[in-house]
C-alpha positions as CSV (number, residue, x, y, z in Angstrom):
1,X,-0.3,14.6,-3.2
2,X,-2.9,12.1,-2.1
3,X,-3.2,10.9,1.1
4,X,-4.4,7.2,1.0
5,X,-4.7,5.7,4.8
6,X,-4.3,2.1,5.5
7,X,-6.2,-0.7,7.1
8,X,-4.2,-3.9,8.2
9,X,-6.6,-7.1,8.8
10,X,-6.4,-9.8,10.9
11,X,-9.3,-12.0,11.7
12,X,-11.4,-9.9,10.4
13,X,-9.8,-6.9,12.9
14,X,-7.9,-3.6,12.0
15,X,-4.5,-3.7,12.9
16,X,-1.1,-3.0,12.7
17,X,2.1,-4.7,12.4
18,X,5.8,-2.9,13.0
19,X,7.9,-4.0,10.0
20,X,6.0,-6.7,9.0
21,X,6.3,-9.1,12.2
22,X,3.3,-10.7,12.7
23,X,4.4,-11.0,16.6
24,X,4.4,-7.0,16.7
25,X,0.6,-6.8,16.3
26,X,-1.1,-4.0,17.8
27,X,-5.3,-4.3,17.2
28,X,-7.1,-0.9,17.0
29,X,-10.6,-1.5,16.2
30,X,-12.7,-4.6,16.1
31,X,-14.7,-2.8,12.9
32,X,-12.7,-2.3,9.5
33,X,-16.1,-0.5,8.2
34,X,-16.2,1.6,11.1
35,X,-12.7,3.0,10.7
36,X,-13.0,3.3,6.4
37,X,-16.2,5.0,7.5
38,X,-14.1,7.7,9.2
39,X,-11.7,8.1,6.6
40,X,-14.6,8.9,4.2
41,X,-15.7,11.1,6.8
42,X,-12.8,12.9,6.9
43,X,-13.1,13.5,3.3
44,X,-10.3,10.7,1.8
45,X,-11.0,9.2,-1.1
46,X,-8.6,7.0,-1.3
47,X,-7.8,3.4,0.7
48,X,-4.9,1.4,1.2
49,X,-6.3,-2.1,2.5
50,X,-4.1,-5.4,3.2
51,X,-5.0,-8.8,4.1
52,X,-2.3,-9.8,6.3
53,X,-4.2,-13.6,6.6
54,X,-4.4,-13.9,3.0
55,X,-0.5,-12.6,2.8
56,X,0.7,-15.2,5.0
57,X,-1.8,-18.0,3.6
58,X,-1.0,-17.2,0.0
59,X,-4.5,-16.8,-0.5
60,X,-7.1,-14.3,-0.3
61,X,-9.1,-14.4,3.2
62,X,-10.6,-11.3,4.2
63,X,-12.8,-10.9,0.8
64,X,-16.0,-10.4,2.6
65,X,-14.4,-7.3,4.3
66,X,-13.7,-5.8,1.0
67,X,-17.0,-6.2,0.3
68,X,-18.7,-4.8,2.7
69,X,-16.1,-1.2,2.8
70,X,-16.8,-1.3,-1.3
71,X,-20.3,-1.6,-0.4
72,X,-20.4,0.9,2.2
73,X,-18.2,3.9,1.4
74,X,-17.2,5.6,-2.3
75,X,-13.5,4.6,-1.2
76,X,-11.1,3.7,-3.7
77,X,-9.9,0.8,-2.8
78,X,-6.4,-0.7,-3.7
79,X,-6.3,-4.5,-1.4
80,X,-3.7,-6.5,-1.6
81,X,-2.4,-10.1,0.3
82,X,-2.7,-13.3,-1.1
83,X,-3.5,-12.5,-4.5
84,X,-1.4,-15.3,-5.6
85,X,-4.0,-17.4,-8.1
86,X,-6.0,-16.1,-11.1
87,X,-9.0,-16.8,-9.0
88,X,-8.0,-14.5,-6.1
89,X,-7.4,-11.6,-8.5
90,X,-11.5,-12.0,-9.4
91,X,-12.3,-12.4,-5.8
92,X,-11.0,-8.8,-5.4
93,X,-11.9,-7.3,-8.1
94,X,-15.4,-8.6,-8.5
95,X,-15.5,-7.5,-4.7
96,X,-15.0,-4.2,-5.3
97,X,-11.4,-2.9,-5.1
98,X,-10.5,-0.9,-7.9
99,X,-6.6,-2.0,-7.9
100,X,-4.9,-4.9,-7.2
101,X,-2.1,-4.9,-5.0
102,X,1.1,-7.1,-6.3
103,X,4.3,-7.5,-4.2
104,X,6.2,-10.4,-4.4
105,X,4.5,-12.2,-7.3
106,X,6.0,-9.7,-9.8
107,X,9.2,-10.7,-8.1
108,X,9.0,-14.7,-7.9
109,X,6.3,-14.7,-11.3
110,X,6.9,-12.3,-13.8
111,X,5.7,-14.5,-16.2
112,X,2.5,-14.8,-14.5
113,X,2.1,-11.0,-13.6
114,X,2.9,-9.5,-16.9
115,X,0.0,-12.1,-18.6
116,X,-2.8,-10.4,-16.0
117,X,-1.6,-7.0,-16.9
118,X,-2.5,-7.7,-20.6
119,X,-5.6,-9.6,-19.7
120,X,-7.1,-7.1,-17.2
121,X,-5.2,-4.1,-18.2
122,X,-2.1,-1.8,-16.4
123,X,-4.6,0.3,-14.8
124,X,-6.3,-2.5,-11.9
125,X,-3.1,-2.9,-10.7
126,X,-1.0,-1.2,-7.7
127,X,2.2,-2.3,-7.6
128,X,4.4,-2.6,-4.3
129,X,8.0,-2.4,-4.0
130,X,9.2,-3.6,-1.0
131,X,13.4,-2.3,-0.6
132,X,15.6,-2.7,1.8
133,X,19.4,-1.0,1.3
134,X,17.7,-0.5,-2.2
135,X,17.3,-4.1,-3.0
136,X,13.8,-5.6,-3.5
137,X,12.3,-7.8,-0.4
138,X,10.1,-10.4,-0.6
139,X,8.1,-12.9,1.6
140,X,6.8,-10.5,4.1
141,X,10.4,-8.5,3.5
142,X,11.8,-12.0,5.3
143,X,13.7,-12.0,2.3
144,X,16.3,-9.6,0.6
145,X,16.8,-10.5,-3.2
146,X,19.5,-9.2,-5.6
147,X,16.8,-7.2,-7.7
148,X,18.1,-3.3,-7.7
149,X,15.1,-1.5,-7.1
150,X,15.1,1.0,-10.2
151,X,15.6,-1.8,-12.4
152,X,12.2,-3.6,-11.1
153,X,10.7,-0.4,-12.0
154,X,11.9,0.2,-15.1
155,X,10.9,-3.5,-15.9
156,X,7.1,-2.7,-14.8
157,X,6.7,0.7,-16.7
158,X,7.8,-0.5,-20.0
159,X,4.6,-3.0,-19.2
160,X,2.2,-0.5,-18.3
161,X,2.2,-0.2,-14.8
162,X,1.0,3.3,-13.9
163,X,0.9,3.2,-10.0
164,X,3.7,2.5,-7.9
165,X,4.3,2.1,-4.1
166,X,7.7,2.0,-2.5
167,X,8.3,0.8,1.5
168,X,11.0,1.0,3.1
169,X,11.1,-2.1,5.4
170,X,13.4,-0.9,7.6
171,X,11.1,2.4,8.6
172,X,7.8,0.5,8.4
173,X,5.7,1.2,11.6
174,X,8.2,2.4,13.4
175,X,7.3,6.4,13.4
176,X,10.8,7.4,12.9
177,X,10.1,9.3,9.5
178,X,10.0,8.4,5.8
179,X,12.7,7.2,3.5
180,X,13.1,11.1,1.9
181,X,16.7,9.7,-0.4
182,X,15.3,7.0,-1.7
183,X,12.1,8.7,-2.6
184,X,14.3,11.5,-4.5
185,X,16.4,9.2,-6.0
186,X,13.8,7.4,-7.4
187,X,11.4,10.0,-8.7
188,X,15.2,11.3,-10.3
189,X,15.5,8.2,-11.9
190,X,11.6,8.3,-13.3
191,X,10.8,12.1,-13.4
192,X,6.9,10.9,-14.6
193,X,6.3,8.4,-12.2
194,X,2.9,8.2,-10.1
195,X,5.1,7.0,-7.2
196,X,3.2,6.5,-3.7
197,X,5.2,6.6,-0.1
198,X,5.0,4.6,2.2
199,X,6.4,3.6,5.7
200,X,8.0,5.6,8.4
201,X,5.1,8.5,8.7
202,X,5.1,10.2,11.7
203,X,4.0,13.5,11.9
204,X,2.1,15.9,9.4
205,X,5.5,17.6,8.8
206,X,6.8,14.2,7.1
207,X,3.5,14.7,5.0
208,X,4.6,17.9,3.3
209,X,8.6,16.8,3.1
210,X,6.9,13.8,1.0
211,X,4.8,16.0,-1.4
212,X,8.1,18.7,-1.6
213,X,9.7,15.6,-2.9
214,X,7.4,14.9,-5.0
215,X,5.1,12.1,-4.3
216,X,2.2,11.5,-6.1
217,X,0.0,9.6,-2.5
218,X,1.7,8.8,0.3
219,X,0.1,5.8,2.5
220,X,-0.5,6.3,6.4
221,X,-1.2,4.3,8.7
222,X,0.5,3.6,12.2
223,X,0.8,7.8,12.7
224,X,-3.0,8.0,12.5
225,X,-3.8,5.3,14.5
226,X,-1.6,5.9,17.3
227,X,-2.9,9.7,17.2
228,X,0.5,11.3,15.8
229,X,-1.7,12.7,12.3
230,X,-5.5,13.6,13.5
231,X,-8.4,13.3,10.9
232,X,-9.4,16.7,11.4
233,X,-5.6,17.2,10.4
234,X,-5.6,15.0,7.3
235,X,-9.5,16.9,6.3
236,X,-7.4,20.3,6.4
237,X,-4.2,18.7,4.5
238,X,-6.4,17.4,1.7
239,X,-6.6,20.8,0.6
240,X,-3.2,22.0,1.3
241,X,-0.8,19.2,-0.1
């Protein structure tokens, strides 16, 4: 299982949110680099980075960050928020990340999402599935839609899709421990799924529950930053898990 930490921006800070609410923002370092740096350090290959501006403009705003992490480390990068427009799909890309990150637009624009997957190919895209009581949630999870969750799946893997991530909105940032039934239910559903955790994170005993489940990468990010998962922890799990 891979271990793929996250950075949350915010003007052009690192920061975290607790179940998306934009009013529950914690900031933990002025310098994105600085903490991607770390990760690298810590021997990480993987990152998980979101631009919560570009999320809630609907456009992508922290490019230039991107950039300079892409630049600066051997990270692979999946960034997601605001990729809304053709044109913000080649800002990212042609700024480094090696995946896309789609949420809602496969929800609200399937037409539009399943014409970039045969344009740029299955593989430059990381798709998110946001659930809540197993239904997909959109808008910055401000909105619940009727779409069962294993049927959005389904829908994306008979298009190519090889990389999905699944939050649980109603664990996100809030430490109390992953979604484990959903998880299994899921990977029961779609045995040969490269299926990526995320939310809920706590402790490094939720890390190996996730990987006896199953998981291919599970995303962390609130349990490092507020010192629950260490690096030196994560350097030791990477060859462990």
């Amino acid at each position: 299982m891979v271990i793929i930490p996250a950075i949350d921006i915010i003007d052009g800070k690192c920061v975290r949110l607790t179940q998306g609410d934009y009013s529950q923002k914690t900031i933990y370092n002025e310098n994105p680099l600085e903490v991607a740096k770390q990760f690298e350090d810590a021997g990480l290959s993987r990152l998980h980075l979101v631009d919560l501006d570009g999320a809630k403009a609907g456009a992508v705003k922290n490019w230039k960050i991107l950039e300079k992490i892409a630049g600066k480390t051997s990270l692979v990068i999946d960034f997601g928020g605001g990729i809304k427009q053709e044109a913000d799909l080649d800002i990212v890309l042609n700024s480094g990340a090696a995946m896309a990150t789609i949420g809602s637009l496969a929800v609200k624009s399937e037409a539009v999402f399943v014409s970039w997957l045969e344009k740029y190919g299955a593989d430059k895209f990381l798709l998110g599935a946001d659930v809540k009581d197993e239904k997909i949630a959109i808008s910055g999870w401000l909105e619940t839609t009727d779409v069962w969750v294993y049927d959005f799946i389904r829908k994306y893997l008979e298009h190519g899709v090889e990389q999905i991530f699944c939050t649980d909105v109603s664990k996100d940032g809030k430490l109390e421990g992953p979604s484990l039934d959903l998880y299994k239910n899921i990977l029961k559903e779609f045995p040969g799924l490269h299926f990526i955790a995320s939310g809920g994170v706590s402790n490094v005993d939720d890390l190996y529950r996730l990987a006896e489940t199953g998981c291919s990468g599970v995303i962390v990010g609130k349990a490092i930053y507020e010192g629950r998962i260490s690096l030196k922890e994560l350097t030791l799990l990477k060859t462990q898990i």
